[in-house]
Backbone atoms as SQL, in Angstrom:
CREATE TABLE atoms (id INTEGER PRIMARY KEY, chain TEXT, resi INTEGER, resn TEXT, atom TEXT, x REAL, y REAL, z REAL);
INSERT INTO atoms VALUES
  (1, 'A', 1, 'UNK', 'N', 21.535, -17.921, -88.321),
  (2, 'A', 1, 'UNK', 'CA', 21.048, -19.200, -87.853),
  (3, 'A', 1, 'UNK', 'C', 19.737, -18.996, -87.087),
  (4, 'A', 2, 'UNK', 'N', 18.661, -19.727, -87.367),
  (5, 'A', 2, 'UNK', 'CA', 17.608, -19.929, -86.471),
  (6, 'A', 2, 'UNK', 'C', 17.462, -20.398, -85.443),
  (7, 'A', 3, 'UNK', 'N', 16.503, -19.731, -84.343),
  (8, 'A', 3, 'UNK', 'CA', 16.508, -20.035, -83.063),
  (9, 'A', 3, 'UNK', 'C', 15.011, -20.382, -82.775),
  (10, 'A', 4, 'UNK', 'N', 14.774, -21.801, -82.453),
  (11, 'A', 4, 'UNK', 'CA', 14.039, -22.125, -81.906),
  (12, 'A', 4, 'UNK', 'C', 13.204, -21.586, -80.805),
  (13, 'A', 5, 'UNK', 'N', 12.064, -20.659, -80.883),
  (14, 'A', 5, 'UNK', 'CA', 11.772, -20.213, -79.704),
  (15, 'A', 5, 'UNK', 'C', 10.912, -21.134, -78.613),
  (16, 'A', 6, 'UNK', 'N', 9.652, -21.726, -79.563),
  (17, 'A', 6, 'UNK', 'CA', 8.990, -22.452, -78.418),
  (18, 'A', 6, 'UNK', 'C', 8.552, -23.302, -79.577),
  (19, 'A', 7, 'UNK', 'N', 7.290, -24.484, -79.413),
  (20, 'A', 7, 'UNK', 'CA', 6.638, -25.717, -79.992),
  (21, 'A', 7, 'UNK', 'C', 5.167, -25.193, -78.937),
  (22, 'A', 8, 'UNK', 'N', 3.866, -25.040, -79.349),
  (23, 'A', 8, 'UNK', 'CA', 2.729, -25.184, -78.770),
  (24, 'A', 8, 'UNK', 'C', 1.661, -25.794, -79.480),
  (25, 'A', 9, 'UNK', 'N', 1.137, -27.273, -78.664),
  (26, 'A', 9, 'UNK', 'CA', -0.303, -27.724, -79.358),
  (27, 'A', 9, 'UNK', 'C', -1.142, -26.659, -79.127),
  (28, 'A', 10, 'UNK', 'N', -1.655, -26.520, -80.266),
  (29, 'A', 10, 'UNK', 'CA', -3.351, -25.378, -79.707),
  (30, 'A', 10, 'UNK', 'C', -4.103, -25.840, -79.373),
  (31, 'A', 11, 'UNK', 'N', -4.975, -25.451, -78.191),
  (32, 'A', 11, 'UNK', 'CA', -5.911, -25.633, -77.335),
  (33, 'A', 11, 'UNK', 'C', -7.395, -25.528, -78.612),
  (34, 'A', 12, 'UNK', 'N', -8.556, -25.191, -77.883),
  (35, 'A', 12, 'UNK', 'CA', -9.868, -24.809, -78.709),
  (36, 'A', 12, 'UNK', 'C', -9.942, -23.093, -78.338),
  (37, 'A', 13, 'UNK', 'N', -8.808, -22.935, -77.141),
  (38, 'A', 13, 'UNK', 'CA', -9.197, -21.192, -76.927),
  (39, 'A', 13, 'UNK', 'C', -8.201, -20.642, -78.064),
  (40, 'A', 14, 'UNK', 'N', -6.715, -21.274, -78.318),
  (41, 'A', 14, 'UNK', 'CA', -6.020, -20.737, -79.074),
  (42, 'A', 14, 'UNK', 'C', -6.219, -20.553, -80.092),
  (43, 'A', 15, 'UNK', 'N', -7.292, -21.587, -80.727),
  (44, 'A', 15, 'UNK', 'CA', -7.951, -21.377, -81.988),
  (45, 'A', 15, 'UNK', 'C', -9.250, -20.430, -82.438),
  (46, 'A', 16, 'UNK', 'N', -9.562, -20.197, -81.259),
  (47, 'A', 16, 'UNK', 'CA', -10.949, -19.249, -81.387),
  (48, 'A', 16, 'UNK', 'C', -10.763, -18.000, -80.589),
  (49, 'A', 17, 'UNK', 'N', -9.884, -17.352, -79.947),
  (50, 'A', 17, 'UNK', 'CA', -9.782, -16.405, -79.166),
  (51, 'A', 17, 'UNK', 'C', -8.208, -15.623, -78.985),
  (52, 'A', 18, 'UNK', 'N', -7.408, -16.628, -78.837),
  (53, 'A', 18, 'UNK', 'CA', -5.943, -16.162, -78.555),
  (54, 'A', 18, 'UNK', 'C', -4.646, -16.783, -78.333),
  (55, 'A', 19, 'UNK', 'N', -4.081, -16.249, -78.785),
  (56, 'A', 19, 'UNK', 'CA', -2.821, -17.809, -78.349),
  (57, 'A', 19, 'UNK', 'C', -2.015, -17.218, -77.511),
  (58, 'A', 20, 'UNK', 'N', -2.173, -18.578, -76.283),
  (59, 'A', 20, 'UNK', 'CA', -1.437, -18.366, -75.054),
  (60, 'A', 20, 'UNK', 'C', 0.485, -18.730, -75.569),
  (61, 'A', 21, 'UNK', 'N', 1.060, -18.132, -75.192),
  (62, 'A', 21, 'UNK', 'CA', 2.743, -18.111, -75.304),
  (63, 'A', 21, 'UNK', 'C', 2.883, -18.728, -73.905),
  (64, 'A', 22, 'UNK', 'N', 3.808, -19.521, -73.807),
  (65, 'A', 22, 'UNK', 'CA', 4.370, -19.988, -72.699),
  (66, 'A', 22, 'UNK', 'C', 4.982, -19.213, -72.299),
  (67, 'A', 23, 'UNK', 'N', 4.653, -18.969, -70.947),
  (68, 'A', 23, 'UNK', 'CA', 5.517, -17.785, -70.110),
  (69, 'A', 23, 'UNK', 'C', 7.088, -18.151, -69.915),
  (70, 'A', 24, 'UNK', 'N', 7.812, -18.863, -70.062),
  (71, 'A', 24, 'UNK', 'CA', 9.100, -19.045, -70.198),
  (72, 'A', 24, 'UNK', 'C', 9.532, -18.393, -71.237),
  (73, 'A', 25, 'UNK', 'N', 8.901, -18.111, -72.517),
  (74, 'A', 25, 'UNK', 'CA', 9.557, -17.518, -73.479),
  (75, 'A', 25, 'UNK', 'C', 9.468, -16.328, -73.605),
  (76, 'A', 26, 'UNK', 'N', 8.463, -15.511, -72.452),
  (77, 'A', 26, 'UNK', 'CA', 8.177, -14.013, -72.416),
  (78, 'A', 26, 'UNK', 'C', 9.675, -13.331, -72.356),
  (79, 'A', 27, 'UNK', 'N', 10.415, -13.703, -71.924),
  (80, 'A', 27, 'UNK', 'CA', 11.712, -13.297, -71.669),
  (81, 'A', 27, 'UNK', 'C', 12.600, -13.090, -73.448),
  (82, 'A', 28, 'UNK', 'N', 12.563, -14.127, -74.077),
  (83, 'A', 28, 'UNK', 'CA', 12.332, -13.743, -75.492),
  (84, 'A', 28, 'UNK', 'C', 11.968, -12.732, -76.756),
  (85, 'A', 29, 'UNK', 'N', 11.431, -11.843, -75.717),
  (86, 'A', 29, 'UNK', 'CA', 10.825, -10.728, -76.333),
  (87, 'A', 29, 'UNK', 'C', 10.679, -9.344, -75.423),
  (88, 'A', 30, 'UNK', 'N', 11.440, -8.240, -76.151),
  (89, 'A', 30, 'UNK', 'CA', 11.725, -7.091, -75.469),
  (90, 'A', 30, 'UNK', 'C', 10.699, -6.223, -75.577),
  (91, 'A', 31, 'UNK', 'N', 9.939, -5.724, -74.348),
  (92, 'A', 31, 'UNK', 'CA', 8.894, -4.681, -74.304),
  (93, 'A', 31, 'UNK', 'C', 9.532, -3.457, -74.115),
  (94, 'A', 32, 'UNK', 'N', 9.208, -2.499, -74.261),
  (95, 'A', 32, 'UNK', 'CA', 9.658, -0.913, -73.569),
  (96, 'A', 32, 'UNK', 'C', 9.595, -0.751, -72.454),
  (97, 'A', 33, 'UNK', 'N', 10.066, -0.116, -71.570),
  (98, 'A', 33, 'UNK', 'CA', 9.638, 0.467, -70.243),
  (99, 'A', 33, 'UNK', 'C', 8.721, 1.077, -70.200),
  (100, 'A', 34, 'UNK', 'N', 7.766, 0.198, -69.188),
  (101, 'A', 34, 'UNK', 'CA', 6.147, 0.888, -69.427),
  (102, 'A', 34, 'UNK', 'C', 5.201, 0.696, -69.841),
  (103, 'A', 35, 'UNK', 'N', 4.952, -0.237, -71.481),
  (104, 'A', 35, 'UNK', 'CA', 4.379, -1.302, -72.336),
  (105, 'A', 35, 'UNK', 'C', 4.112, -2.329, -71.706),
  (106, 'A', 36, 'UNK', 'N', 2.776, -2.837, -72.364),
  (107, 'A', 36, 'UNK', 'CA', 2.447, -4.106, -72.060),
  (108, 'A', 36, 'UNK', 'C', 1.919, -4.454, -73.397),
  (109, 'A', 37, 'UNK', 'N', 2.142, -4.062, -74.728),
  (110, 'A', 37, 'UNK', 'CA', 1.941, -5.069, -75.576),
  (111, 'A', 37, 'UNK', 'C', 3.093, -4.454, -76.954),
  (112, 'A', 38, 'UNK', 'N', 3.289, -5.468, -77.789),
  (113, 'A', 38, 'UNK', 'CA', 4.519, -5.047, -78.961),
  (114, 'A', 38, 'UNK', 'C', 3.419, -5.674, -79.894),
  (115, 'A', 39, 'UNK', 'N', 3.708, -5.277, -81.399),
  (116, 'A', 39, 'UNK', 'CA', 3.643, -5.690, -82.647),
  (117, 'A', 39, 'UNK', 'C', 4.837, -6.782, -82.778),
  (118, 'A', 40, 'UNK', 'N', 4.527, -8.426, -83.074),
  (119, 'A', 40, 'UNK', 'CA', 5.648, -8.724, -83.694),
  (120, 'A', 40, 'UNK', 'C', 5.261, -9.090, -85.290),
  (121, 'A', 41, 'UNK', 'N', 6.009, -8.842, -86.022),
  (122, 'A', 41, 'UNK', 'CA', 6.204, -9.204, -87.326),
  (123, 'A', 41, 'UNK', 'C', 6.882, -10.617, -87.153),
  (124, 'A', 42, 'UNK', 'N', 5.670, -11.752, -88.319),
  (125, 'A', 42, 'UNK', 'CA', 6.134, -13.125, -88.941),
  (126, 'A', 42, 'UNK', 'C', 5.894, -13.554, -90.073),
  (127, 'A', 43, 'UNK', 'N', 7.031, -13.833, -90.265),
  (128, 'A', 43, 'UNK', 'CA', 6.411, -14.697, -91.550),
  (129, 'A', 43, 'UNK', 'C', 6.560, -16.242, -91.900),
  (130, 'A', 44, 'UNK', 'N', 4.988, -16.823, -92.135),
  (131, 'A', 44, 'UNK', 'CA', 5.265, -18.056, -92.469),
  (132, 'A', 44, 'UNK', 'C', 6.010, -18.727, -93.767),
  (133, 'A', 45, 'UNK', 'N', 5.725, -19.870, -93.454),
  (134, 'A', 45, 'UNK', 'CA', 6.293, -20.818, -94.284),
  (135, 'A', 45, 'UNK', 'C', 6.061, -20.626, -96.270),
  (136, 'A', 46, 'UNK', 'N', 4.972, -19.756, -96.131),
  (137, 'A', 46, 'UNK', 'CA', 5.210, -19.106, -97.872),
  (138, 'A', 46, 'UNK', 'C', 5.419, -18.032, -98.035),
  (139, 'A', 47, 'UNK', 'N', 5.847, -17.621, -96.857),
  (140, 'A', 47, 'UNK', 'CA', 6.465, -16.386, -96.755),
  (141, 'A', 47, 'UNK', 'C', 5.234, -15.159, -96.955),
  (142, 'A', 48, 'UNK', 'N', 4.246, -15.305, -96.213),
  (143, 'A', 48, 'UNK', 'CA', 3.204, -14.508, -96.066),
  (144, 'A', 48, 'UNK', 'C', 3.383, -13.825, -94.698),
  (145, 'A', 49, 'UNK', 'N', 3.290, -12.288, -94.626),
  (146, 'A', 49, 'UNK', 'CA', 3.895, -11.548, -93.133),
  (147, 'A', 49, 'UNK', 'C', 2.656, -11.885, -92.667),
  (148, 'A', 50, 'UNK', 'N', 2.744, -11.709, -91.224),
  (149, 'A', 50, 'UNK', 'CA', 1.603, -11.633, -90.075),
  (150, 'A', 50, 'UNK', 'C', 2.306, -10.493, -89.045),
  (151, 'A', 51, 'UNK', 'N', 1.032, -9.844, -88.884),
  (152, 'A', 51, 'UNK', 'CA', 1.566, -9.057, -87.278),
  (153, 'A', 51, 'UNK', 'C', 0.616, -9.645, -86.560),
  (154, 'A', 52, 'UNK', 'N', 1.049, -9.951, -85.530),
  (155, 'A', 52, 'UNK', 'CA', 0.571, -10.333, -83.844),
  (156, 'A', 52, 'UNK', 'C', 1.205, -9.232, -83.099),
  (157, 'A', 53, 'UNK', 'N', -0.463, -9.298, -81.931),
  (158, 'A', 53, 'UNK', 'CA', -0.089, -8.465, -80.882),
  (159, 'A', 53, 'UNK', 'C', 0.243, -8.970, -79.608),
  (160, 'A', 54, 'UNK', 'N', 1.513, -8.959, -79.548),
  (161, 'A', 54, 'UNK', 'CA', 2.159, -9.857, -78.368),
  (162, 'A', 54, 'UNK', 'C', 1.799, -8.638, -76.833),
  (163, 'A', 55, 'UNK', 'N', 0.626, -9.566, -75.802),
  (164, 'A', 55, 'UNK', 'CA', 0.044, -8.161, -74.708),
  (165, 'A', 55, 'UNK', 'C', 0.660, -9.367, -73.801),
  (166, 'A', 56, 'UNK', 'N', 0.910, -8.460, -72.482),
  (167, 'A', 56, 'UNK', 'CA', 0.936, -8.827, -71.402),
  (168, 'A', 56, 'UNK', 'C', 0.075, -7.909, -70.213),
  (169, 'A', 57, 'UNK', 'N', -0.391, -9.028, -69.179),
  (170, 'A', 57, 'UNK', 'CA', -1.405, -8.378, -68.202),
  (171, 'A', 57, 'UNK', 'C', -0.438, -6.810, -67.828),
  (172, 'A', 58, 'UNK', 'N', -1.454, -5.766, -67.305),
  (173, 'A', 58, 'UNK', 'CA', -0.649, -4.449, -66.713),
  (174, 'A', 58, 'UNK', 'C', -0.488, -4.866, -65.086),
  (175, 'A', 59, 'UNK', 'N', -0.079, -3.446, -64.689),
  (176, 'A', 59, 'UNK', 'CA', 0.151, -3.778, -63.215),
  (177, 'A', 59, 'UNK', 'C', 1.082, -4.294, -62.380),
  (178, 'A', 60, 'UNK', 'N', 2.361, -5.645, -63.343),
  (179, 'A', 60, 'UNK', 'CA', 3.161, -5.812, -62.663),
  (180, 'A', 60, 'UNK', 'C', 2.668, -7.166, -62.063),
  (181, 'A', 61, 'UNK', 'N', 1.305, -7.707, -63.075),
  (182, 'A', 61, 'UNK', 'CA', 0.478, -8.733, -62.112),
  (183, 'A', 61, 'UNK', 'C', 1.853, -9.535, -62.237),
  (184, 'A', 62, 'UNK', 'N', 1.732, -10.746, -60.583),
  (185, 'A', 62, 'UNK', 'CA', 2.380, -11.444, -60.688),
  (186, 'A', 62, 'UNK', 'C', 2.337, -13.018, -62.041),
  (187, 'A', 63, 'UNK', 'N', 1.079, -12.702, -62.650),
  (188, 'A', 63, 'UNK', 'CA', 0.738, -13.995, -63.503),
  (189, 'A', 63, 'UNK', 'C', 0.676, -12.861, -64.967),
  (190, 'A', 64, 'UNK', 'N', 2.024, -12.648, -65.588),
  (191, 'A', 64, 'UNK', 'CA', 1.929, -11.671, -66.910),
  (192, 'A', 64, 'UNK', 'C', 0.877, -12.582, -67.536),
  (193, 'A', 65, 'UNK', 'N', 0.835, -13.608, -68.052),
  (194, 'A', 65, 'UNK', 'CA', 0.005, -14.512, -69.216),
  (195, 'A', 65, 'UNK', 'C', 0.236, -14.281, -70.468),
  (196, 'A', 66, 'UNK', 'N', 1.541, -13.805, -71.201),
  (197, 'A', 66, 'UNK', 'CA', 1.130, -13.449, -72.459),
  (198, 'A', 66, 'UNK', 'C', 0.630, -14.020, -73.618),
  (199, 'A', 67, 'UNK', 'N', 0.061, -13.264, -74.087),
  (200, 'A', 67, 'UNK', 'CA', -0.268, -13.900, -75.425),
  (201, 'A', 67, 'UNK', 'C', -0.258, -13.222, -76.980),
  (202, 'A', 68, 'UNK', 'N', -0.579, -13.371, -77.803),
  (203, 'A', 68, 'UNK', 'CA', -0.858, -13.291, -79.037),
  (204, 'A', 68, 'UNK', 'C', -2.387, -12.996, -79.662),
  (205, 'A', 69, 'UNK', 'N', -2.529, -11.666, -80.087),
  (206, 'A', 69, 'UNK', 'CA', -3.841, -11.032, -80.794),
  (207, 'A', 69, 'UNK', 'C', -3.752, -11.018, -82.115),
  (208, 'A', 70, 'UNK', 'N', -4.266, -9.746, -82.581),
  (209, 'A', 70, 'UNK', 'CA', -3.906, -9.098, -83.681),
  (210, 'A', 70, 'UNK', 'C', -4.375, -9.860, -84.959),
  (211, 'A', 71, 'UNK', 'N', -3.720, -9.921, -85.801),
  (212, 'A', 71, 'UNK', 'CA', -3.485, -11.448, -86.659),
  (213, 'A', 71, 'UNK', 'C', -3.836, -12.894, -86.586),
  (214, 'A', 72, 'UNK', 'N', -3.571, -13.085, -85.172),
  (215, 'A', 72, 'UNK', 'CA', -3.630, -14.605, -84.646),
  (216, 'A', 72, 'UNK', 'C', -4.769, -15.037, -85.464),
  (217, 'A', 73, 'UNK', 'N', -6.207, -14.847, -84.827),
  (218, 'A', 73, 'UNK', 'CA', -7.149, -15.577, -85.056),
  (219, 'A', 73, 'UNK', 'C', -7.697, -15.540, -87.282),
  (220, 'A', 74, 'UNK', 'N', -6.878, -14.641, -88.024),
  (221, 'A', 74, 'UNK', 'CA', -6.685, -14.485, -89.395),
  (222, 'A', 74, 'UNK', 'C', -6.048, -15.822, -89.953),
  (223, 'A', 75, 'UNK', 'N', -4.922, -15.607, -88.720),
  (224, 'A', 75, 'UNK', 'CA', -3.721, -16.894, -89.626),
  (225, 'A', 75, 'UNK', 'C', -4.318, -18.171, -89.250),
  (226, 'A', 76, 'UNK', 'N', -5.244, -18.241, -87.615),
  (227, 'A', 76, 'UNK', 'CA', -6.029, -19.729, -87.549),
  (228, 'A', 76, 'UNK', 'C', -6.720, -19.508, -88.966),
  (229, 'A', 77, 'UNK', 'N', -7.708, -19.211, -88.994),
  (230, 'A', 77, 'UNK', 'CA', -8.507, -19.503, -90.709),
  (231, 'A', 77, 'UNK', 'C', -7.863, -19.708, -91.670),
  (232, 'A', 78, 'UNK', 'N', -6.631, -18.713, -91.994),
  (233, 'A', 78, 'UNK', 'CA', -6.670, -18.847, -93.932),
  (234, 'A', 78, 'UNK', 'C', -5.735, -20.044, -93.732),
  (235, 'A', 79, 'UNK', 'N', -5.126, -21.107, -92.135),
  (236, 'A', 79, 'UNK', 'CA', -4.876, -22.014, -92.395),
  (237, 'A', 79, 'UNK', 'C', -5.235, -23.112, -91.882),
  (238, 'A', 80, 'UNK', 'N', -6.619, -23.010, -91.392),
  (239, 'A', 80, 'UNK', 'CA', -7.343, -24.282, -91.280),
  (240, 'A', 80, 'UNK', 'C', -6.816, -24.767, -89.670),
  (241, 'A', 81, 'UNK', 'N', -6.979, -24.154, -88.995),
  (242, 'A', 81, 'UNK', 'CA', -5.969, -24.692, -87.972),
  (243, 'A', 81, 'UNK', 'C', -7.308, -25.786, -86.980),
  (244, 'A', 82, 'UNK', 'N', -6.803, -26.240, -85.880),
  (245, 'A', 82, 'UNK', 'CA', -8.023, -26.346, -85.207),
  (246, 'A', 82, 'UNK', 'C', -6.952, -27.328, -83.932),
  (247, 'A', 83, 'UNK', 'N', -7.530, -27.026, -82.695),
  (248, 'A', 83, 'UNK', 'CA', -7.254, -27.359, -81.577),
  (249, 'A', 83, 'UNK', 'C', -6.297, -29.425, -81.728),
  (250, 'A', 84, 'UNK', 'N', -5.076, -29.389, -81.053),
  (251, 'A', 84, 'UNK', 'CA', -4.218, -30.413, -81.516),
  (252, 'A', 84, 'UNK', 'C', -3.495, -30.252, -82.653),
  (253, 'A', 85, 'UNK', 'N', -3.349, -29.389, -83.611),
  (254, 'A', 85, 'UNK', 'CA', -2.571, -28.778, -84.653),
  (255, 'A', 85, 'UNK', 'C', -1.273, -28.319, -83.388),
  (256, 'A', 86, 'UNK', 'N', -0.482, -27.915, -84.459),
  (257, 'A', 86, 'UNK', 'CA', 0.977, -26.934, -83.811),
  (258, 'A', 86, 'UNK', 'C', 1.499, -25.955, -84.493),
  (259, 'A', 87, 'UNK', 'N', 2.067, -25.068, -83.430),
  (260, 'A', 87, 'UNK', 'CA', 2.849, -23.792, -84.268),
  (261, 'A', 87, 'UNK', 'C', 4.123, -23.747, -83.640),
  (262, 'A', 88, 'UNK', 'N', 5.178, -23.511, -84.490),
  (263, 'A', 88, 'UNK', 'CA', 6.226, -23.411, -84.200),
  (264, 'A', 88, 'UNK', 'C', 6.905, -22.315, -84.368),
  (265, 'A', 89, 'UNK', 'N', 7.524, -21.841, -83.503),
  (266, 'A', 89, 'UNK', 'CA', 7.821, -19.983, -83.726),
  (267, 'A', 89, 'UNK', 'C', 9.065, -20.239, -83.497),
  (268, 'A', 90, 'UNK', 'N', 9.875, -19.289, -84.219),
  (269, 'A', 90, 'UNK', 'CA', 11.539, -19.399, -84.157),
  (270, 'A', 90, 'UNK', 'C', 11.953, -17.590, -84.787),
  (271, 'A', 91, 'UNK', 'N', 13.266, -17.320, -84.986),
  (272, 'A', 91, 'UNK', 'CA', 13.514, -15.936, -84.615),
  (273, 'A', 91, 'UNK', 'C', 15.067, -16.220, -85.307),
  (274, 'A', 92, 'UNK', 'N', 15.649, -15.404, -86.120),
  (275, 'A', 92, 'UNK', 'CA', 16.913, -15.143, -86.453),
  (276, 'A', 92, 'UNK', 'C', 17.478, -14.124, -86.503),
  (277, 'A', 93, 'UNK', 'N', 18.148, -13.233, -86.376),
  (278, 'A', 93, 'UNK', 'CA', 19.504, -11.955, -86.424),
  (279, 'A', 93, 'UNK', 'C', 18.977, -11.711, -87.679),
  (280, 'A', 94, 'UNK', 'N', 18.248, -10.678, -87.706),
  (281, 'A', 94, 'UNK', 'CA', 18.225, -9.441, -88.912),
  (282, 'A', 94, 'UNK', 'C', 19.550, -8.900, -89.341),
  (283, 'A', 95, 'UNK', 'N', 19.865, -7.916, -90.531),
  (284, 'A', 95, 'UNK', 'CA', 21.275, -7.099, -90.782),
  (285, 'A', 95, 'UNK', 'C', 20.259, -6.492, -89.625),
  (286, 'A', 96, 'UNK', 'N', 21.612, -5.424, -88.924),
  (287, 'A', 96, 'UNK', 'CA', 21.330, -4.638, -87.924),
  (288, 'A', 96, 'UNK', 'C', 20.976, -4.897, -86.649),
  (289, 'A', 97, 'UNK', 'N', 20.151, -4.658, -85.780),
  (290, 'A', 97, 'UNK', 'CA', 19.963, -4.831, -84.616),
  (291, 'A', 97, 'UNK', 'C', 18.616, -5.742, -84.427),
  (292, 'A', 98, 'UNK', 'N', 18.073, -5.851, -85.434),
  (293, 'A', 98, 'UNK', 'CA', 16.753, -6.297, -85.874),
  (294, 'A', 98, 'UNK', 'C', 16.294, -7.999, -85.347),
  (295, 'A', 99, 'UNK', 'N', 15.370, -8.298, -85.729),
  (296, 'A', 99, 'UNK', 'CA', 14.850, -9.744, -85.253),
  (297, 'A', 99, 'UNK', 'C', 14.039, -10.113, -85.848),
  (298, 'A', 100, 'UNK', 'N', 13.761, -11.370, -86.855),
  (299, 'A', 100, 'UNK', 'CA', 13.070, -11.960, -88.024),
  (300, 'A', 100, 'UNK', 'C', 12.435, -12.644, -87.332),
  (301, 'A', 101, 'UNK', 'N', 11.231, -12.437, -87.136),
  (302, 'A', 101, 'UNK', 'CA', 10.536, -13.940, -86.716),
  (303, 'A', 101, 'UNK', 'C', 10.000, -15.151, -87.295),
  (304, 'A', 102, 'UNK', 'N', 9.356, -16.212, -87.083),
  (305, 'A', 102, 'UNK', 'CA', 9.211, -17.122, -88.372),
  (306, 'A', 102, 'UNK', 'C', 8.026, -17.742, -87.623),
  (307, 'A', 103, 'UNK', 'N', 6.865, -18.237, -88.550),
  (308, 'A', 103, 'UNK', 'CA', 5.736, -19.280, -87.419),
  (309, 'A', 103, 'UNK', 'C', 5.505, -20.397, -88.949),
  (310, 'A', 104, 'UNK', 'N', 5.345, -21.557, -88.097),
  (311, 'A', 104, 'UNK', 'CA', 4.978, -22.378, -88.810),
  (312, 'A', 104, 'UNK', 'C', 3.818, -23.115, -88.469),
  (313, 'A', 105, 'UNK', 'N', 2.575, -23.453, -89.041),
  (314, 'A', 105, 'UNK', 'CA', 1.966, -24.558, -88.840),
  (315, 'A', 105, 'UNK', 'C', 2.074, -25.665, -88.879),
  (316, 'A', 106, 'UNK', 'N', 1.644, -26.585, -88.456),
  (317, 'A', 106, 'UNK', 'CA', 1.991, -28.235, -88.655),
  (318, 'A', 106, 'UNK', 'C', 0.639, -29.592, -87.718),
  (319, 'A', 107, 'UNK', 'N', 0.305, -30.003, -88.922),
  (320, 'A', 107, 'UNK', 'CA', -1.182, -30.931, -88.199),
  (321, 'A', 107, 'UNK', 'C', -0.145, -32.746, -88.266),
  (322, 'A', 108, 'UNK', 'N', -0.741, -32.908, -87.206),
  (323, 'A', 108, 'UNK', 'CA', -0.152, -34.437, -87.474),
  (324, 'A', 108, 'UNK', 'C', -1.105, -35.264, -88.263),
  (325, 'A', 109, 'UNK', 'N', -0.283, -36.308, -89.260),
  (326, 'A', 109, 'UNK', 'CA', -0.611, -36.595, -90.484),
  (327, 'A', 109, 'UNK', 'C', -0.260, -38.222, -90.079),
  (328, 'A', 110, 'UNK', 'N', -0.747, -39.434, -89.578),
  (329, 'A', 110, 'UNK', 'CA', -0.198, -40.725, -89.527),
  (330, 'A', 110, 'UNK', 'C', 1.022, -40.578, -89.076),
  (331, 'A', 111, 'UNK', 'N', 1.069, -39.873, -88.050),
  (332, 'A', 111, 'UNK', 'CA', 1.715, -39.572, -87.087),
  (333, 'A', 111, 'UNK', 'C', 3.427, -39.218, -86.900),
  (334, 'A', 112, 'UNK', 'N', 2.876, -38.115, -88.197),
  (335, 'A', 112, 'UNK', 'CA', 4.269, -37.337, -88.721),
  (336, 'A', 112, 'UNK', 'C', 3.615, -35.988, -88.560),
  (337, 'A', 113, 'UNK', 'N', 4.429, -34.922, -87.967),
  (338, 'A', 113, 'UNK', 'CA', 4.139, -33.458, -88.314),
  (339, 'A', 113, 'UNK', 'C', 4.120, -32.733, -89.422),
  (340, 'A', 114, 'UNK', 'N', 3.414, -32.507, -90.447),
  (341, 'A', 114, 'UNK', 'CA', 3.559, -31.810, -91.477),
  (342, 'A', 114, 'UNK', 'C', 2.766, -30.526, -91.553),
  (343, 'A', 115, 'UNK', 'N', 3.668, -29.377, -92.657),
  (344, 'A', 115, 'UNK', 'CA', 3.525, -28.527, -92.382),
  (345, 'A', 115, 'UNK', 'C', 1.625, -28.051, -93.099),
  (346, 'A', 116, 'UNK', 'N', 1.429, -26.831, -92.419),
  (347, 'A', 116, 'UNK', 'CA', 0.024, -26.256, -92.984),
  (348, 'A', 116, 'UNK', 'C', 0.836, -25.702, -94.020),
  (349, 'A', 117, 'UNK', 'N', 0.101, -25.265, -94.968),
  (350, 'A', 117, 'UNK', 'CA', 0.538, -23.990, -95.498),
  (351, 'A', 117, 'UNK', 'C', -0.663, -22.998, -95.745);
């Protein structure tokens, strides 16, 4: 079963620089002891993988900020994204110990969400 992780409108920075993750969901995602950034593997809605580099500030700052590199600003282009669009990230139980992630795009359309592809 899928798990809803978060819903974010993109900003004009998320689209041109980085996408901020809501720090409530940092908890969502397991770093190593010691790390401040993971590879996550996604795949969208045609089932095309993406890796993002999920970083958080070092140091222990009290304001982690994480966000999303890597990939990010690839998957804004080959899907047209642009600031007021949405992505929707969700996560299901792999066989094994594992964790599937999933991202979707979605532009509002006469004021229905539909998906990018």
């Amino acid at each position: 079963m899928e798990q809803h992780l978060f819903t974010k409108l993109l900003s004009p920075v998320d689209t041109t620089h980085r996408l901020t993750i809501p720090m409530a969901n940092l908890g969502d995602f397991e770093f190593p002891p010691g790390q401040h950034a993971i590879n996550i593997e996604a795949t969208d809605t045609i089932e095309q993988q993406w890796t993002f580099t999920l970083s958080i500030r070092r140091n222990n700052n009290p304001n982690p900020r994480p966000v999303f590199t890597g990939q990010w600003i690839r998957f804004v282009k080959e899907k047209g994204l642009r600031a007021g669009d949405r992505i929707v990230f969700s996560r299901r139980q792999a066989e094994g110990d594992g964790m599937q992630y999933r991202i979707r795009a979605e532009r509002k359309i006469f004021n229905c969400w539909a998906n990018v592809q």
